[in-house]
N, CA, C and O atoms as CSV, one atom per row, in Angstrom:
chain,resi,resn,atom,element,x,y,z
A,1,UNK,N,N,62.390,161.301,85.109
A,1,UNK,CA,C,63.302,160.799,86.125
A,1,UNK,C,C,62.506,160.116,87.227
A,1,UNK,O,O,61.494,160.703,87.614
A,2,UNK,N,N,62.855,158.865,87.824
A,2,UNK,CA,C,62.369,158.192,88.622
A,2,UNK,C,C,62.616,158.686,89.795
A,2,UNK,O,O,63.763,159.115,89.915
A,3,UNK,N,N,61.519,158.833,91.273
A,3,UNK,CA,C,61.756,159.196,92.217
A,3,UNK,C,C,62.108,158.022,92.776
A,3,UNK,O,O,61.669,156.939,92.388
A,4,UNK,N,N,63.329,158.247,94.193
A,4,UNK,CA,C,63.738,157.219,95.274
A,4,UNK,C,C,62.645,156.848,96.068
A,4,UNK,O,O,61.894,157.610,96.676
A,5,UNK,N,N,62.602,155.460,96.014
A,5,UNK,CA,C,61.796,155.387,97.111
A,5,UNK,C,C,62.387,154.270,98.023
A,5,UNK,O,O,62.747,153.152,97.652
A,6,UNK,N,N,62.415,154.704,99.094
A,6,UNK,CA,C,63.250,153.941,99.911
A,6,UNK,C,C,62.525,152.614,100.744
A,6,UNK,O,O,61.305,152.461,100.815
A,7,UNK,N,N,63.277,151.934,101.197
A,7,UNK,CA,C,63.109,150.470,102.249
A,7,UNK,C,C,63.423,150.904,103.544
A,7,UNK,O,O,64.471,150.936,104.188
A,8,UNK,N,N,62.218,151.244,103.781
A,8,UNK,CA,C,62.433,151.174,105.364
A,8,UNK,C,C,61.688,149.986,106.067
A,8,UNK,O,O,60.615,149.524,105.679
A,9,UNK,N,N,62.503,149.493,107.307
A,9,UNK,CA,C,62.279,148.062,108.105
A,9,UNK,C,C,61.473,148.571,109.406
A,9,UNK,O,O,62.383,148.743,110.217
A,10,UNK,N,N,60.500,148.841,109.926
A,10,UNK,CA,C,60.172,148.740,111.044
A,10,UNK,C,C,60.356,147.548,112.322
A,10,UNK,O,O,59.625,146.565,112.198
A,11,UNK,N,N,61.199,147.571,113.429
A,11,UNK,CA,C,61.217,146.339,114.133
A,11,UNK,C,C,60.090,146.717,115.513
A,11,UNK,O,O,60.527,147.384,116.450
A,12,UNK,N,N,59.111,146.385,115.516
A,12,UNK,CA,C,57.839,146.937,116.406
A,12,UNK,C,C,57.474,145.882,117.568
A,12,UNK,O,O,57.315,144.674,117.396
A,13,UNK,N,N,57.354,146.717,119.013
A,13,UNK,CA,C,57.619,145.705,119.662
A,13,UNK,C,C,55.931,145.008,119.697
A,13,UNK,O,O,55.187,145.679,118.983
A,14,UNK,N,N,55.307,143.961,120.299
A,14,UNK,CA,C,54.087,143.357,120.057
A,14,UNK,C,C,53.131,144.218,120.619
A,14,UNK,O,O,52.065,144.559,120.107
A,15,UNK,N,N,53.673,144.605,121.914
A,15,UNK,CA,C,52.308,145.393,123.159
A,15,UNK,C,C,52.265,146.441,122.783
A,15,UNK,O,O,51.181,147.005,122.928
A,16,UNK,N,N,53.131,147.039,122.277
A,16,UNK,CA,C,52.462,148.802,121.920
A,16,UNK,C,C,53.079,149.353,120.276
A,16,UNK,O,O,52.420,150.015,119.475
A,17,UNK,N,N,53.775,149.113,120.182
A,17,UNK,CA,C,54.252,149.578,118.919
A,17,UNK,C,C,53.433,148.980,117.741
A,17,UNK,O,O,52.819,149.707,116.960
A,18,UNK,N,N,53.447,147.738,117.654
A,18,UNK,CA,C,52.737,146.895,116.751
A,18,UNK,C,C,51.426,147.033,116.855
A,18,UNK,O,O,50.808,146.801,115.816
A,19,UNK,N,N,50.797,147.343,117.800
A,19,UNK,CA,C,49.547,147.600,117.896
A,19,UNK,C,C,48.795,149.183,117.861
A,19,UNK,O,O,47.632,149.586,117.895
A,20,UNK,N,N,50.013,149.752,117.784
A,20,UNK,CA,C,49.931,150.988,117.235
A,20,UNK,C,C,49.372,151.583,115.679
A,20,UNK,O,O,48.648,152.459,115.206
A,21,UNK,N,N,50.487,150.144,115.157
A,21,UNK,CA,C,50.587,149.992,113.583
A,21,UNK,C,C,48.984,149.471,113.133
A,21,UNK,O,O,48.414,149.718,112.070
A,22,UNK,N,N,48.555,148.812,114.095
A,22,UNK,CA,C,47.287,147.981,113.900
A,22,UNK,C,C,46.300,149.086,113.507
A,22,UNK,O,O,45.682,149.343,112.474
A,23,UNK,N,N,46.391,149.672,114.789
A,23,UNK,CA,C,45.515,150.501,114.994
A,23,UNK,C,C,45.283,151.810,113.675
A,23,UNK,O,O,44.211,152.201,113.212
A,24,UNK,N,N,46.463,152.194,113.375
A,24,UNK,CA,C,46.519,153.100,112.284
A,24,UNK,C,C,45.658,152.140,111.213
A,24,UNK,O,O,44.528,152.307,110.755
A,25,UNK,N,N,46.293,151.444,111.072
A,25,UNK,CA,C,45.435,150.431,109.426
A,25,UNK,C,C,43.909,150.809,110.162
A,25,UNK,O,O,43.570,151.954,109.862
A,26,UNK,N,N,43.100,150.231,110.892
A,26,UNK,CA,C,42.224,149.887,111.425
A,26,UNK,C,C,41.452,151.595,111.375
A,26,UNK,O,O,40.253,151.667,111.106
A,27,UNK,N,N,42.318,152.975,111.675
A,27,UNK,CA,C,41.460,153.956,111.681
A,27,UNK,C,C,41.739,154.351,110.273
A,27,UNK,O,O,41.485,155.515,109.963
A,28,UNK,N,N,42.240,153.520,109.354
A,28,UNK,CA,C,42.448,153.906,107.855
A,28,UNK,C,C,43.113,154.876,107.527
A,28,UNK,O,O,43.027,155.521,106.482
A,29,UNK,N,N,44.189,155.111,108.882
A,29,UNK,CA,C,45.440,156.031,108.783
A,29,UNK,C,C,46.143,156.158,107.434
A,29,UNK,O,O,47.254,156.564,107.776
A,30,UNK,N,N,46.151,156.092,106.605
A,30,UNK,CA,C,47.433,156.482,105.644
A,30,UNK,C,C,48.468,156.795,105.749
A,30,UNK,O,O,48.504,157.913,106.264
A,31,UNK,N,N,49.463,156.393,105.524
A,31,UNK,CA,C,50.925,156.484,105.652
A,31,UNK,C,C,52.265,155.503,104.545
A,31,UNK,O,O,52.180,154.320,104.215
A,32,UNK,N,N,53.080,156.209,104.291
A,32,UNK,CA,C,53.908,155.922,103.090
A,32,UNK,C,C,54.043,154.200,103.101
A,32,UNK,O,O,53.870,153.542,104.127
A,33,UNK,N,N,54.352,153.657,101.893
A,33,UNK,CA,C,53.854,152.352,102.130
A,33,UNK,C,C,55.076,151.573,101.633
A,33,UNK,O,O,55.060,150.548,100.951
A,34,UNK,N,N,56.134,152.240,102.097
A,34,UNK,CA,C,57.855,152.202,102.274
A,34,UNK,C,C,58.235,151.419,103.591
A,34,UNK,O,O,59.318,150.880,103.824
A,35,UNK,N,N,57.051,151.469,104.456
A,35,UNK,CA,C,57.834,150.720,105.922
A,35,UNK,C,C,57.308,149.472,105.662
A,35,UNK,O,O,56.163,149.301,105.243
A,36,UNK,N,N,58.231,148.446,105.932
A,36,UNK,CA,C,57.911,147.318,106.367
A,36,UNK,C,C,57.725,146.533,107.778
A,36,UNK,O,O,58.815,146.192,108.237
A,37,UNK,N,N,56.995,146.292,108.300
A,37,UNK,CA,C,57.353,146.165,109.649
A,37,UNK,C,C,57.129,144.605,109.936
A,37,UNK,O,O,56.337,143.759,109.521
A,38,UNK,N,N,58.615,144.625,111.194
A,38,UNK,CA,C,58.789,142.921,111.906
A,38,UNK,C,C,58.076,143.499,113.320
A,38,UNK,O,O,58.161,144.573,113.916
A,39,UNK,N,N,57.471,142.485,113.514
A,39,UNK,CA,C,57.154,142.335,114.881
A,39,UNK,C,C,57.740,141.567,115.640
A,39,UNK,O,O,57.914,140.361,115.469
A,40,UNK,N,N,58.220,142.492,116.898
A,40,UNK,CA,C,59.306,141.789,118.348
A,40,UNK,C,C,58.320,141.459,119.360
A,40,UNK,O,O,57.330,142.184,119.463
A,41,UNK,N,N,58.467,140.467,120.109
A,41,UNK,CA,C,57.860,140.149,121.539
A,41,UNK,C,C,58.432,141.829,122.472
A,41,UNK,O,O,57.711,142.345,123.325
A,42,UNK,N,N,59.424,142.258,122.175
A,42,UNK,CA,C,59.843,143.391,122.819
A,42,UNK,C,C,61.037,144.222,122.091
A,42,UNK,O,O,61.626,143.424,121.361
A,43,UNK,N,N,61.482,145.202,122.026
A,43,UNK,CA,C,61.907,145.827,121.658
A,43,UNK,C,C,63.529,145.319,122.312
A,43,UNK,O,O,64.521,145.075,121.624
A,44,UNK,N,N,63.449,145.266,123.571
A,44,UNK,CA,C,64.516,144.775,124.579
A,44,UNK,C,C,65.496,143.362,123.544
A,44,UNK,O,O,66.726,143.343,123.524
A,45,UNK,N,N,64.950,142.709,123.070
A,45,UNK,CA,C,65.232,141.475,122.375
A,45,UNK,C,C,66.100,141.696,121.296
A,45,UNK,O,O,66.938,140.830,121.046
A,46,UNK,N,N,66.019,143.010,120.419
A,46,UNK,CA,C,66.386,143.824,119.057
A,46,UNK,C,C,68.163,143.444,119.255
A,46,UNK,O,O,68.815,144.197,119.979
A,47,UNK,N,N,68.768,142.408,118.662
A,47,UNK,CA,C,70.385,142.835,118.748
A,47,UNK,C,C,70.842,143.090,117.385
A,47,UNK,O,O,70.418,142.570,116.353
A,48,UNK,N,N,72.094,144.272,117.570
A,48,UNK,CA,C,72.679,144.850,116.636
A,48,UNK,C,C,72.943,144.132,115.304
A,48,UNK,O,O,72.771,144.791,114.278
A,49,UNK,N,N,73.223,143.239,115.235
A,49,UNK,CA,C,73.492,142.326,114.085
A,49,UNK,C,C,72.324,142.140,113.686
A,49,UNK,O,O,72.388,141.904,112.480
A,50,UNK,N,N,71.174,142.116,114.079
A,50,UNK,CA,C,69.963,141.898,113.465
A,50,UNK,C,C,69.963,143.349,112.666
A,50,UNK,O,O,70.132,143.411,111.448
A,51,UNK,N,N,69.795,144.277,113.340
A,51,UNK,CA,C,69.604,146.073,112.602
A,51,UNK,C,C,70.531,145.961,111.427
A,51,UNK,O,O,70.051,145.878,110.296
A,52,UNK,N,N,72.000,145.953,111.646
A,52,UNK,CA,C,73.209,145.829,110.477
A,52,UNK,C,C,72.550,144.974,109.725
A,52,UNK,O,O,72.300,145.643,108.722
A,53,UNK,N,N,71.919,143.472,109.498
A,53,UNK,CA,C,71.550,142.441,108.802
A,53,UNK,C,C,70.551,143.220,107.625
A,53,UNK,O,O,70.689,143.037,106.416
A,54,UNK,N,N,69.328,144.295,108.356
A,54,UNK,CA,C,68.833,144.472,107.760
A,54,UNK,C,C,69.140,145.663,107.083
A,54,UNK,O,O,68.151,145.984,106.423
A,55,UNK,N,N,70.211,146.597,106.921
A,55,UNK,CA,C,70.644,147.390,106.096
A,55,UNK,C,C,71.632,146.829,104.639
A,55,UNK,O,O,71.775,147.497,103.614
A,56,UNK,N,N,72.259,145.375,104.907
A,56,UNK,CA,C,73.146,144.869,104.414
A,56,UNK,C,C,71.958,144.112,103.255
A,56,UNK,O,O,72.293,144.078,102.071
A,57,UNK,N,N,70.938,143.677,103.563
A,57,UNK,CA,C,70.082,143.345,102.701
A,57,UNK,C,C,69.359,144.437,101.880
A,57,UNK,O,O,69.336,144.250,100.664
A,58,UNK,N,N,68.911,145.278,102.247
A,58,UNK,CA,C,68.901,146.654,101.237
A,58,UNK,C,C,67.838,147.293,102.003
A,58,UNK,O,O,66.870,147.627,101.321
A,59,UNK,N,N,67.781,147.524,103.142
A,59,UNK,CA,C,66.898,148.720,104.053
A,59,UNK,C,C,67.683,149.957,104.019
A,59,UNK,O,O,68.811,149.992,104.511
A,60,UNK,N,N,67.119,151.012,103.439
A,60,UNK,CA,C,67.993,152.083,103.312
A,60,UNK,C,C,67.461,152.813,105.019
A,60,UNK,O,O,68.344,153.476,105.566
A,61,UNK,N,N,66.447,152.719,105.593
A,61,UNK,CA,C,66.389,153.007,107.114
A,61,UNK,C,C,65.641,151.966,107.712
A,61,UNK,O,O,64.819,151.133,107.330
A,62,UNK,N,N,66.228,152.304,108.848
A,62,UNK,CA,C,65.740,151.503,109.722
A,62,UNK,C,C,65.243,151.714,111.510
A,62,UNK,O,O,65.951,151.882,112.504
A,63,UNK,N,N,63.947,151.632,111.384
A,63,UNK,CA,C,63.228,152.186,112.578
A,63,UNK,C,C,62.723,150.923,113.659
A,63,UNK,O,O,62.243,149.850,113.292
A,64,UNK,N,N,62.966,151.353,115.093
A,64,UNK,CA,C,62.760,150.514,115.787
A,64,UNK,C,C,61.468,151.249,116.889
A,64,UNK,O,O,61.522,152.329,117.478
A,65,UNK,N,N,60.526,150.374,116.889
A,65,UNK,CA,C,59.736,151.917,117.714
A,65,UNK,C,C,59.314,150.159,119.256
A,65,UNK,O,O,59.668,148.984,119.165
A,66,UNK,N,N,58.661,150.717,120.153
A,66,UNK,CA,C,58.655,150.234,121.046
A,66,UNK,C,C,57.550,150.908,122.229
A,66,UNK,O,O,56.941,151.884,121.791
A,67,UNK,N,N,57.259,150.569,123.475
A,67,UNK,CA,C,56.539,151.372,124.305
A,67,UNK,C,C,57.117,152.593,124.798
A,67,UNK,O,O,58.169,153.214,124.647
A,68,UNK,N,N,56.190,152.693,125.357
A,68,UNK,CA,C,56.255,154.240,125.750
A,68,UNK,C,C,57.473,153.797,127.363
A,68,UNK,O,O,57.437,152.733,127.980
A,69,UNK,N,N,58.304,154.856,127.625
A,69,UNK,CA,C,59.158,154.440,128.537
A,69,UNK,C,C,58.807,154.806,129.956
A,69,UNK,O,O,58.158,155.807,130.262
A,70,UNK,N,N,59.189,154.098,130.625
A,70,UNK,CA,C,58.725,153.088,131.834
A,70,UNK,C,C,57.572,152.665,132.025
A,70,UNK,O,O,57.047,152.562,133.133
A,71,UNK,N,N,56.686,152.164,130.162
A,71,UNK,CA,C,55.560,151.026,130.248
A,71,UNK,C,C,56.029,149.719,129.808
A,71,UNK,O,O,55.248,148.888,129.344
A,72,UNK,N,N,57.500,149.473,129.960
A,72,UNK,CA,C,57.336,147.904,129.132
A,72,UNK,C,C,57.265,146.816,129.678
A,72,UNK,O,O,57.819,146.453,130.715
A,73,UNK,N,N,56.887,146.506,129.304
A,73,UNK,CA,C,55.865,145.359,129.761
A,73,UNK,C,C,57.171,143.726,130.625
A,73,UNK,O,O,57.082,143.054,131.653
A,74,UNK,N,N,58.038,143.766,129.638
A,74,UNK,CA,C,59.357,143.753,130.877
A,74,UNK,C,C,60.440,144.341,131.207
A,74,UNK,O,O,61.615,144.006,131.058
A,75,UNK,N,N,59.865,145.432,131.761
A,75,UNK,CA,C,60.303,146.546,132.780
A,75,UNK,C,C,61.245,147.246,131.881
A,75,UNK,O,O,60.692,148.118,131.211
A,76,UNK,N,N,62.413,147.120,131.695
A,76,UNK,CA,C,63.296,147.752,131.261
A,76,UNK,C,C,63.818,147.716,129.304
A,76,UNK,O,O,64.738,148.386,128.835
A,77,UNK,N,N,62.941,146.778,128.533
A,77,UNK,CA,C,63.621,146.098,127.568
A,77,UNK,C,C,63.749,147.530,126.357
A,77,UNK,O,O,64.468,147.513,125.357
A,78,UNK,N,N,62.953,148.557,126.737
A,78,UNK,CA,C,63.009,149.709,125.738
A,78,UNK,C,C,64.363,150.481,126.076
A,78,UNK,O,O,65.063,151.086,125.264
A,79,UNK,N,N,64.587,150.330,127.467
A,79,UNK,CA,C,66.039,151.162,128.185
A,79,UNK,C,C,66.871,150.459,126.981
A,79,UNK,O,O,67.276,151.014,125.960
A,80,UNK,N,N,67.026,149.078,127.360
A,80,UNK,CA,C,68.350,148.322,126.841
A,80,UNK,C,C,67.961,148.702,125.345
A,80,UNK,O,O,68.873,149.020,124.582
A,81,UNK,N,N,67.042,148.689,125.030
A,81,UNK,CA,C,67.179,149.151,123.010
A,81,UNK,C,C,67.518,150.518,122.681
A,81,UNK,O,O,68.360,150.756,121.815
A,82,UNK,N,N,66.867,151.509,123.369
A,82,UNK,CA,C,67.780,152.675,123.388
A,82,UNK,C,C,69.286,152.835,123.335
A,82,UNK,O,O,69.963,153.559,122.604
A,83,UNK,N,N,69.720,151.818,124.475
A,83,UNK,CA,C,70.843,151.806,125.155
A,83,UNK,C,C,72.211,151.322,123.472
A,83,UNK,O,O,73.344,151.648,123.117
A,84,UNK,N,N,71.371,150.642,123.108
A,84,UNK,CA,C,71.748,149.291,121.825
A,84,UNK,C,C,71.960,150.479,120.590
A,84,UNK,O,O,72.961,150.636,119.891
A,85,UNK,N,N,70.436,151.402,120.559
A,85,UNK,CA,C,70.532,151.835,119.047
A,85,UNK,C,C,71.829,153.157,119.279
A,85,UNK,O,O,72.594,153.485,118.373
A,86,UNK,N,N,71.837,153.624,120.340
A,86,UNK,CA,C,72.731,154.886,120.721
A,86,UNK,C,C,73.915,154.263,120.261
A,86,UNK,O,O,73.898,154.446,119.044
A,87,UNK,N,N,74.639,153.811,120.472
A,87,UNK,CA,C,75.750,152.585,120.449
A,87,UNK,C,C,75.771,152.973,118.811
A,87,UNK,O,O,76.351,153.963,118.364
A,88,UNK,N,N,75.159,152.174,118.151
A,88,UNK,CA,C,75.168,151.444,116.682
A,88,UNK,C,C,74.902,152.597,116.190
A,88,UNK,O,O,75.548,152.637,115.143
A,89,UNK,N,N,74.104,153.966,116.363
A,89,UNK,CA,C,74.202,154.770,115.515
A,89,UNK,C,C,75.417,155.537,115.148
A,89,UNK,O,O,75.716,156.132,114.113
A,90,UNK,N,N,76.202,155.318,116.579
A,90,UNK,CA,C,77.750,155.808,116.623
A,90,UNK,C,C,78.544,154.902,115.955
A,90,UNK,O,O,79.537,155.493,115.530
A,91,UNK,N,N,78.554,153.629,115.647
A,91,UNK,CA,C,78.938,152.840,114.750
A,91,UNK,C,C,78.645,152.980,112.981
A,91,UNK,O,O,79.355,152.606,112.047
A,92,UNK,N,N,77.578,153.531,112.980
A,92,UNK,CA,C,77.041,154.307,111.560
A,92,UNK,C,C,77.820,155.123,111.007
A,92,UNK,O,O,78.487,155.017,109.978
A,93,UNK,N,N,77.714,155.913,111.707
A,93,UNK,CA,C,78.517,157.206,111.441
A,93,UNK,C,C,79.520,157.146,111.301
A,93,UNK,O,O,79.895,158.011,110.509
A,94,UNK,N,N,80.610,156.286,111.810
A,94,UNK,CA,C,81.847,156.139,111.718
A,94,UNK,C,C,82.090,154.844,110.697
A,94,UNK,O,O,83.145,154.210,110.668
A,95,UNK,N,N,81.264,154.645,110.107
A,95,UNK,CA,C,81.721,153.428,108.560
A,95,UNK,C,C,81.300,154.328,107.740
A,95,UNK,O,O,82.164,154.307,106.863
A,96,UNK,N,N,80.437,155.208,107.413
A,96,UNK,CA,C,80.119,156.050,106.499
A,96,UNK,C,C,78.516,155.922,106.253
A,96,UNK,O,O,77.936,156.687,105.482
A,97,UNK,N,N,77.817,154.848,107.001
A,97,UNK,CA,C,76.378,154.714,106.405
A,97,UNK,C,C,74.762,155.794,106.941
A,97,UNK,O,O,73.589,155.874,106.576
A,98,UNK,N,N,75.629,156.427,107.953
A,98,UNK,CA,C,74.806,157.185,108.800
A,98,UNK,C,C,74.118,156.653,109.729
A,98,UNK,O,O,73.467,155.608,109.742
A,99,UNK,N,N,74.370,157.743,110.822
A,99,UNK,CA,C,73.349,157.289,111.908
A,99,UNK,C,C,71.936,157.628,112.052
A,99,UNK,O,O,71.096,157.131,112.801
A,100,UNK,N,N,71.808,158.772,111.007
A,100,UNK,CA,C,70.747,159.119,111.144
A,100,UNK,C,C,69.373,158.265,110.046
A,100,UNK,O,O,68.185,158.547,109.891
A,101,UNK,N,N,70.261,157.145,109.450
A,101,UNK,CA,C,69.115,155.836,109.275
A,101,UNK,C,C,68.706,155.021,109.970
A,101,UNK,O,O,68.040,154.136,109.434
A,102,UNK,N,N,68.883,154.976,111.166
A,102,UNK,CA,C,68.461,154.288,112.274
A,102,UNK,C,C,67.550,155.406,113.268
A,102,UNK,O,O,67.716,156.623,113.350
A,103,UNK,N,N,66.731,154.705,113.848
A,103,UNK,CA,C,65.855,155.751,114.949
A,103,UNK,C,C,64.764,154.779,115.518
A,103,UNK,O,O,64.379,153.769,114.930
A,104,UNK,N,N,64.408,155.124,116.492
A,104,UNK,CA,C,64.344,154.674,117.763
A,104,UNK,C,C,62.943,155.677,118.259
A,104,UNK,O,O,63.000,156.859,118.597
A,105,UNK,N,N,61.551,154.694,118.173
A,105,UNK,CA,C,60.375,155.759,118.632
A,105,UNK,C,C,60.116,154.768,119.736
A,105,UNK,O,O,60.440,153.589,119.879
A,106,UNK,N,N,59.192,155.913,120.730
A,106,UNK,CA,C,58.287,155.303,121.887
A,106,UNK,C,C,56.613,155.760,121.401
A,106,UNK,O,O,56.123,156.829,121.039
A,107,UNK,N,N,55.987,154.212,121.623
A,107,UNK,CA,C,54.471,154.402,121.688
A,107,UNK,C,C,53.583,153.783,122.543
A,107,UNK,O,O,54.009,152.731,123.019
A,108,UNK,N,N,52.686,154.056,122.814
A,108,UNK,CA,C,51.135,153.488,123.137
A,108,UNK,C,C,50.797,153.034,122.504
A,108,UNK,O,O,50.966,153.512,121.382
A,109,UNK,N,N,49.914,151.541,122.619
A,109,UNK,CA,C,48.974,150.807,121.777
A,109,UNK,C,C,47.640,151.740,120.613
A,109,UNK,O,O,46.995,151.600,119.574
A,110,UNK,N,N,47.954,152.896,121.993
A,110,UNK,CA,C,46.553,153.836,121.672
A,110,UNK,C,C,47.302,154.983,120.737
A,110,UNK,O,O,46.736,156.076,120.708
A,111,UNK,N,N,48.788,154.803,119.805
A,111,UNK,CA,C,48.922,156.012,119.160
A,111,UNK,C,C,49.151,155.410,117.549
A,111,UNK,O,O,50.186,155.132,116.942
A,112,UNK,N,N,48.248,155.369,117.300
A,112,UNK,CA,C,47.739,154.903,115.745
A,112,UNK,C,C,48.132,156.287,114.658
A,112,UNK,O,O,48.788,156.177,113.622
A,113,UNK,N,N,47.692,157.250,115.065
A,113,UNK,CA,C,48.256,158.313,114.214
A,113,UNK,C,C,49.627,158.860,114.345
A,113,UNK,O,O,50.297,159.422,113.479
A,114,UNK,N,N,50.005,158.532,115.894
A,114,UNK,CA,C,51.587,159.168,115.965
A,114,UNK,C,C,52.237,157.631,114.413
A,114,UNK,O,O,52.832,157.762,113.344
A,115,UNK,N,N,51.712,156.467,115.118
A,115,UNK,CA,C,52.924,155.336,114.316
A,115,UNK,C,C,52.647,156.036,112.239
A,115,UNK,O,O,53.419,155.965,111.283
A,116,UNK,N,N,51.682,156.437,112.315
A,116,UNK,CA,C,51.633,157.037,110.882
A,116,UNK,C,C,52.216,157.931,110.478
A,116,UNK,O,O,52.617,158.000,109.316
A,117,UNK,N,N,52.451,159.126,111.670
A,117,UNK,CA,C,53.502,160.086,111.535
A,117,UNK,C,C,54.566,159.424,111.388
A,117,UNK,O,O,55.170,159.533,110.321
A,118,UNK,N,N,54.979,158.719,112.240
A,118,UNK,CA,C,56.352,158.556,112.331
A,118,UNK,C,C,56.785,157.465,110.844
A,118,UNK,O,O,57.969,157.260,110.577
A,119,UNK,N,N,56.065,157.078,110.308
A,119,UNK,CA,C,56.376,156.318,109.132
A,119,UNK,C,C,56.567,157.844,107.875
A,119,UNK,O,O,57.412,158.253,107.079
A,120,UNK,N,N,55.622,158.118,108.215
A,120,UNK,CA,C,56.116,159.227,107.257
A,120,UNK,C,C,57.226,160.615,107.355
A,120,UNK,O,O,57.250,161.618,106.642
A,121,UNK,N,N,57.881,160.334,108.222
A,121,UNK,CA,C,58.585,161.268,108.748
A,121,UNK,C,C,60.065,160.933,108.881
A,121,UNK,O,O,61.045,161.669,109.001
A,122,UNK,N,N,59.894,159.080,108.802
A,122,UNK,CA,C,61.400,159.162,108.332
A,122,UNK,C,C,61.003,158.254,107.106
A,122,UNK,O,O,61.595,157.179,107.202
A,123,UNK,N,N,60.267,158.316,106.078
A,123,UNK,CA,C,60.108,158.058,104.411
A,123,UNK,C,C,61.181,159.513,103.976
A,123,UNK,O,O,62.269,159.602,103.408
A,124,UNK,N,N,59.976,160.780,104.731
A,124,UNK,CA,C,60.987,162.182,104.320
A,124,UNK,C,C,62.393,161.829,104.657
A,124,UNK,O,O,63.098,161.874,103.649
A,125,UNK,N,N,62.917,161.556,105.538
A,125,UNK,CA,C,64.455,162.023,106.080
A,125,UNK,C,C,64.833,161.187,105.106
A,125,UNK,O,O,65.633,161.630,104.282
A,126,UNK,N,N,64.340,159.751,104.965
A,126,UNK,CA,C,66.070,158.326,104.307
A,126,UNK,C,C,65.508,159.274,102.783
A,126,UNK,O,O,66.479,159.766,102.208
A,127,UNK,N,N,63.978,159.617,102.001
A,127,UNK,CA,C,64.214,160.452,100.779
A,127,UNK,C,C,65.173,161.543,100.792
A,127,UNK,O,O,65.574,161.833,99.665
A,128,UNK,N,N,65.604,162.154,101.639
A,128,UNK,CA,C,66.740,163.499,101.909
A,128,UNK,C,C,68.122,162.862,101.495
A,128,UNK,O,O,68.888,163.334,100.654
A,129,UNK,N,N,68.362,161.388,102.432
A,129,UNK,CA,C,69.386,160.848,102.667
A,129,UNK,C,C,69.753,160.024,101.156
A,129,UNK,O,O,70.820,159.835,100.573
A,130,UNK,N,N,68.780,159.765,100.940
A,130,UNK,CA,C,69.303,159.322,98.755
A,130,UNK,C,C,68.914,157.765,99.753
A,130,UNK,O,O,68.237,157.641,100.774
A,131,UNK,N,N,69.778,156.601,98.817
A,131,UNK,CA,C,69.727,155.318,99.071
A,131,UNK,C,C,70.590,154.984,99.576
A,131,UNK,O,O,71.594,155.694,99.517
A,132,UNK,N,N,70.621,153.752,100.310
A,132,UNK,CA,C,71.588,153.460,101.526
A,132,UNK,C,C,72.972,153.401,100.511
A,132,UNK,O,O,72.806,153.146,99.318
A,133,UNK,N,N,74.089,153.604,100.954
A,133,UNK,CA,C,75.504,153.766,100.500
A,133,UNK,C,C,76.138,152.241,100.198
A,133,UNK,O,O,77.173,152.066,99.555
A,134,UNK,N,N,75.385,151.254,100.738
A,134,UNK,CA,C,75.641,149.879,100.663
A,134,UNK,C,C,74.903,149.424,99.225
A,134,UNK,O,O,75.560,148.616,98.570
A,135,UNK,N,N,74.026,149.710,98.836
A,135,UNK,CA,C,73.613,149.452,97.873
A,135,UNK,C,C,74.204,149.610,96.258
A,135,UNK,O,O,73.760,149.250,95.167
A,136,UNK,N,N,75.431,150.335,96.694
A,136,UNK,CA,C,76.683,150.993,95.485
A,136,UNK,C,C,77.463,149.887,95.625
A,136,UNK,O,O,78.264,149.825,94.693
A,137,UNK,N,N,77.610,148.609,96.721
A,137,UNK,CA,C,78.617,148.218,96.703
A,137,UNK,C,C,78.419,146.375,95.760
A,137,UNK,O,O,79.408,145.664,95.581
């Protein structure tokens, strides 16, 4: 029997998240090789139709990680993505696709092993969660 392996989308913002990701490759971090990651000028920028876009194409999760909060770099843009994914995960939940495929991290440029955790930590959860429910349709 074939194991699931899921599509997960990373949307990473440039100043800390993405360079987080860097940094992991760079200390030869290892981590599940299920995330894909876009790089944002900011996390703040992330709109909902973009997240939905990428589940409708076949991301069974989808992670948005960003700076650490009250470091972004313009001022508030991690508030407003928080503000965005809270929203849309309540929109998840109520079509049937879950909210808990969406999530929302804060980092430092300097957390190379957290961004490795956190890739592998929701590989575990969307493997719990089976494959996105859109993908039946």
């Amino acid at each position: 029997m074939r194991t699931f392996e899921p599509k997960i989308i990373a949307f990473c913002c440039l100043n800390c998240a993405y360079a987080a990701a860097d940094l992991a490759g760079s200390m030869r971090r290892q981590y599940a090789p299920n995330v894909r990651i876009i790089e944002l000028p900011c996390t703040g920028t992330i709109d909902q139709r973009v997240l939905l876009q990428a589940f409708e194409e076949g991301a069974d999760g989808v992670l948005v990680a960003g700076c650490l909060e009250g470091d972004c770099r313009y001022q508030q843009g991690n508030i407003r993505a928080k503000k965005r994914l809270r929203a849309l995960k309540k929109i998840l939940d109520e079509t049937g696709l879950g909210g808990e495929r969406l999530e929302m991290f804060n980092l430092s440029a300097a957390m190379g092993a957290r961004f490795a955790e956190i890739a592998d930590e929701m590989t575990g959860r969307i493997r719990r969660l089976g494959p996105s429910p859109l993908k039946s349709k």
